[in-house]
N, C-alpha and C positions, 0 to 999 in steps of 0.2 A: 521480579517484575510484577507491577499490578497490574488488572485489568479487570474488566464488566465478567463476571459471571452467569450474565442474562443468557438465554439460550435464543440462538438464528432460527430455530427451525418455524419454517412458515413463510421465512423472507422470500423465498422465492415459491411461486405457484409448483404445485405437481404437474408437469410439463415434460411430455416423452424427452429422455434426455438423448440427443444426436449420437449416430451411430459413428460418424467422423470423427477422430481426433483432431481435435484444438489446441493450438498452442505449438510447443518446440522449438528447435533450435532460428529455423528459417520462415516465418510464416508465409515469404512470399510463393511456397514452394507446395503451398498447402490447397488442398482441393477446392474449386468453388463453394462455397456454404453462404448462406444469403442469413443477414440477420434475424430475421422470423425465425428461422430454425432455432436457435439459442436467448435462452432466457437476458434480459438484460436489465442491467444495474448502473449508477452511477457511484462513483467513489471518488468523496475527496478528502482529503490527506490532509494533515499537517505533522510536526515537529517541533520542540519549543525550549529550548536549554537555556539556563541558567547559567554562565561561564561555558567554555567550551572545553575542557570537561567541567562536568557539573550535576547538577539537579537536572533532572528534563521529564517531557512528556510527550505522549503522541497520543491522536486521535483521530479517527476517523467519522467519514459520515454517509452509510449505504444508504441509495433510495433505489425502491423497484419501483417505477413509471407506471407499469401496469398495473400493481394495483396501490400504489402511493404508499406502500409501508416503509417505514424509514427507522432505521437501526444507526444507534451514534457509541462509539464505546471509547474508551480510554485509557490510559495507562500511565506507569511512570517508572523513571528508575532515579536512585541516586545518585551512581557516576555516571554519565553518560557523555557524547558529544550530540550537534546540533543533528548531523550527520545521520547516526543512528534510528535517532528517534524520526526522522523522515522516513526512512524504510523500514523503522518497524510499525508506522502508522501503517504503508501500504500490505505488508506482510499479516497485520493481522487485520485488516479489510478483506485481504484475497484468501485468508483461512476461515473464513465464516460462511463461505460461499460452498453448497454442497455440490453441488452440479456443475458443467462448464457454461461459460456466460460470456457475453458479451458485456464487458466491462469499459466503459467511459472513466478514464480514472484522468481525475484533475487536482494535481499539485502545483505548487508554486517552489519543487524544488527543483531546479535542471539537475541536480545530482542524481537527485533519481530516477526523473526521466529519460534524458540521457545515457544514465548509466541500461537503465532497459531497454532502449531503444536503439543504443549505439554502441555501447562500449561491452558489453556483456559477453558479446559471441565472440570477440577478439581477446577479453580477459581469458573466456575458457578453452578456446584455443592455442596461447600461451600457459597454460598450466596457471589458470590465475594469476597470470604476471602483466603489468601495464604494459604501455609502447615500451616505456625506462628498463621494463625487469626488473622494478620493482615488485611487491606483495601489494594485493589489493586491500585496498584498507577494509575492512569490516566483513571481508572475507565469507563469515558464517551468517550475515545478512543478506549476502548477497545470492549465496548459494541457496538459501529458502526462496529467497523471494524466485529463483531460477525453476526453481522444484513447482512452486503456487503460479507463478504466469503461464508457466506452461499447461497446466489445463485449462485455458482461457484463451479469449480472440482480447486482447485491450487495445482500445486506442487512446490514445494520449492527449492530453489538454495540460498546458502550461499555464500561467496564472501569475500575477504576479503579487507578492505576498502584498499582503496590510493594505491593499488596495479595493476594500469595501464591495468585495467579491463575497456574498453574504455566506454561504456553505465554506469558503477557507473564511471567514473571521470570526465564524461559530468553531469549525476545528480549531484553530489558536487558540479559542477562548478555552476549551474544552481538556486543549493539551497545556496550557497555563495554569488549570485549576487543578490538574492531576498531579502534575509538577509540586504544585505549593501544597494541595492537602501532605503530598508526600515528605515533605519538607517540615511541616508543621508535626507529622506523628513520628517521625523520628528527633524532632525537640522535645516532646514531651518526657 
């Protein structure tokens, strides 16, 4: 897999980090914590394949509010599905992050939202199996992204793609151009 080699540190201010744990299984269950207490970011996503499987790319695009700094990075693989590369955009947004944060994360995938939001705590309570008992598809994406949310409060913003949503049509662009660089240096 490719991706930005730049370095996060700085993205977020030196800000006493909360003594409360964030994140887990259940958040409804979790102590009052008001959002001034935690650093906060926004993150939006995308995903972008070439065939399903195929060529793809994902990217992301952090912004700290507080002080405007803004971190965009990108990746690629060459077989991948659409699928993946939606959670591996959000997986490496939520690994940049040194601290726990309050994250605004806005995709335009219900795959992924959904799947964090709704279906996660029922796949790991099945042993990773669906409603069917089936295998969860993507499995070892899903269980990082389980490991990375949990040290964080996220709220969720859905989106609807290619709908001139300017931060997802800058990610598209960004997971498009990672895709085809990658693309082009294994033609050469």
């Amino acid at each position: 897999m490719r991706g930005g080699e730049d370095s996060v540190r700085g993205l977020l201010p030196n800000e006493r980090t909360p003594t409360v744990r964030i994140g887990g299984v259940n958040r409804a269950t979790l102590p009052a914590v008001t959002t001034t207490e935690l650093p906060h970011v926004e993150l939006f996503t995308d995903g972008a394949c070439s065939g399903n499987p195929g060529p793809g790319g994902w990217a992301f695009i952090m912004r700290h509010p507080a002080t405007k700094k803004v971190l965009e990075r990108s990746g690629a693989e060459l077989t991948t599905t659409n699928n993946r590369m939606e959670l591996q955009a959000v997986i490496e947004g939520l690994a940049v992050l040194n601290v726990p944060s309050l994250v605004d994360l806005t995709s335009d995938s219900q795959y992924v939202l959904k799947g964090l939001k709704e279906w996660m705590k029922s796949w790991k309570a099945k042993g990773w199996k669906t409603a069917d008992k089936k295998p969860v598809k993507n499995r070892e994406l899903w269980e990082r992204l389980d490991e990375l949310s949990a040290k964080h409060t996220i709220r969720f913003h859905w989106i609807r793609g290619h709908n001139e949503h300017p931060e997802n049509t800058r990610a598209d662009r960004l997971a498009v151009e990672a895709r085809e660089a990658l693309v082009r240096e294994r033609a050469v």
